[in-house]
Structure formats: structure tokens, C-alpha cells
C-alpha positions in Angstrom: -21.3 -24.5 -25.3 -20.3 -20.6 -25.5 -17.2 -19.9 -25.1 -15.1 -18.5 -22.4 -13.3 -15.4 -23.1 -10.2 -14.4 -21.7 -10.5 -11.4 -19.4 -9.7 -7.9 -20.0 -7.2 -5.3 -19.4 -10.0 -4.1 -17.6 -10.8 -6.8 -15.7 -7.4 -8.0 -14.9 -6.5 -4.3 -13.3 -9.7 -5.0 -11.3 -8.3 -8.6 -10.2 -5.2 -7.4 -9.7 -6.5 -4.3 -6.9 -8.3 -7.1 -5.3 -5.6 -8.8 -4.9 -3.0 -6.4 -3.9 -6.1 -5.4 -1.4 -5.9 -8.9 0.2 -2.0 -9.1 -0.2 -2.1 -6.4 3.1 -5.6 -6.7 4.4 -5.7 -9.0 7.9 -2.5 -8.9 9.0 -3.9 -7.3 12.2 -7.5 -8.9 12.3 -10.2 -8.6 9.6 -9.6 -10.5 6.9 -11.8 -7.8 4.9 -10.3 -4.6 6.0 -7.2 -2.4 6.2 -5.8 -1.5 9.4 -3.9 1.8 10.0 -0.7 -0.3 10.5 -1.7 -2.6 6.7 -2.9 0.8 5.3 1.0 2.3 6.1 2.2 -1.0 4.9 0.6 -0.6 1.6 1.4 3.3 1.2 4.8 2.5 2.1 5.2 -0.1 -0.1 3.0 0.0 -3.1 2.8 3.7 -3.1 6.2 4.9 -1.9 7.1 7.7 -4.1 4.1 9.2 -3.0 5.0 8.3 0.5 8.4 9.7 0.5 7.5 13.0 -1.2 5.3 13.7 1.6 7.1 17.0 3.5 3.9 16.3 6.7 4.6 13.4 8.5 1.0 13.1 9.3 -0.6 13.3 5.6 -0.8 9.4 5.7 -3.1 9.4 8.9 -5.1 12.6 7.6 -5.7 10.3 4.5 -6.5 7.5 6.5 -9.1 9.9 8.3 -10.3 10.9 5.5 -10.6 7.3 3.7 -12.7 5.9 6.3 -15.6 6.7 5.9 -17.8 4.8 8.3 -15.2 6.0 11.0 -14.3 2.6 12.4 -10.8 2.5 12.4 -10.6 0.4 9.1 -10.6 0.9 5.4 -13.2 -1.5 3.8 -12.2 -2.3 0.0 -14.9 0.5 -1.0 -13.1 2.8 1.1 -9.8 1.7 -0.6 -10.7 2.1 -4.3 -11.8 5.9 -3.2 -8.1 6.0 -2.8 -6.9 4.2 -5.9 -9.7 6.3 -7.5 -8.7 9.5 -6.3 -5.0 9.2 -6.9 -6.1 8.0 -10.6 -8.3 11.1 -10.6 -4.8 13.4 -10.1 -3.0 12.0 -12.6 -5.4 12.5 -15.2 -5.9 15.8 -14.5 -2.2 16.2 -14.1 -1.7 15.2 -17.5 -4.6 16.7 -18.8 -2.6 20.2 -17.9 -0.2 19.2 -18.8 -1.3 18.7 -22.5 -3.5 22.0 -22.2 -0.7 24.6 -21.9 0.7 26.5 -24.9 
């Protein structure tokens, strides 16, 4: 019999969006989607530095707009790993200046 590895870093950072995905999603219905009200939940909570830094009230729903990209009111898990991916995306290139200046 082969043996069964133990998973990755990579794949345990996978599990682990999944399941903060499913910690928030159907709260207020589908058990496969983000409301607005679960997506604040989550920004509020898992991402609240962010959240509190915000000087526009309204940057959460512009990102909600922007997220959902089917237009149905709800952010699919697709929808919310363009979020994880996007933040992920700044950071990199805010440390990549970072380490680029003189």
C-alpha cells in the first residue's frame, strides 16, 4: 500500500480558507455563498485592520460590488479567493518596494 503523506503548508492554507469560507458562509441562506451581511462579518473580523483603516465608509460595499462578479448579491468561494488573492497580490508588491528602494 502507498503511503499517505501528510499535507502541505500549501495545502493546509488551502483547507484552512475553505474553512474560514464556511465558518461565515450561510448564516443568512446559502450554505455556499457570502452574503453582504457574512461578507462584513468576515471583513470585520478576519480582516479588521484593513477594515478599520478604511477613511470611506463605503469601500467594503464597493468591494463587495466589485467581488461579485456574477452580480447576484453573493460571493461564491471563486469570487472570495479573488479577494484573498488580491489582497495577497498587495502585499507582495508592497514588500517588493519595499526591498527595491535605495
Amino acid at each position: 500500500m502507498a503511503k499517505i503523506s501528510s499535507p502541505t503548508e500549501t495545502e493546509r492554507c488551502i483547507e484552512y480558507l475553505i474553512a474560514v469560507f464556511q465558518k461565515y458562509a450561510g448564516k443568512d441562506g446559502y450554505n455556499y455563498t457570502l452574503s453582504k451581511t457574512e461578507f462584513l462579518s468576515f471583513m470585520n473580523t478576519e480582516l479588521a485592520a484593513f477594515t478599520k483603516n478604511q477613511k470611506d465608509p463605503s469601500v467594503l460595499d464597493c468591494m463587495m460590488k466589485k467581488l461579485d462578479t456574477n452580480s447576484d448579491g453573493q460571493l461564491d468561494f471563486l469570487e472570495f479567493l479573488n479577494l484573498i488573492g488580491g489582497l495577497l497580490g498587495l502585499v507582495c508588491h508592497s514588500e517588493f518596494l519595499k526591498t527595491e528602494r535605495p
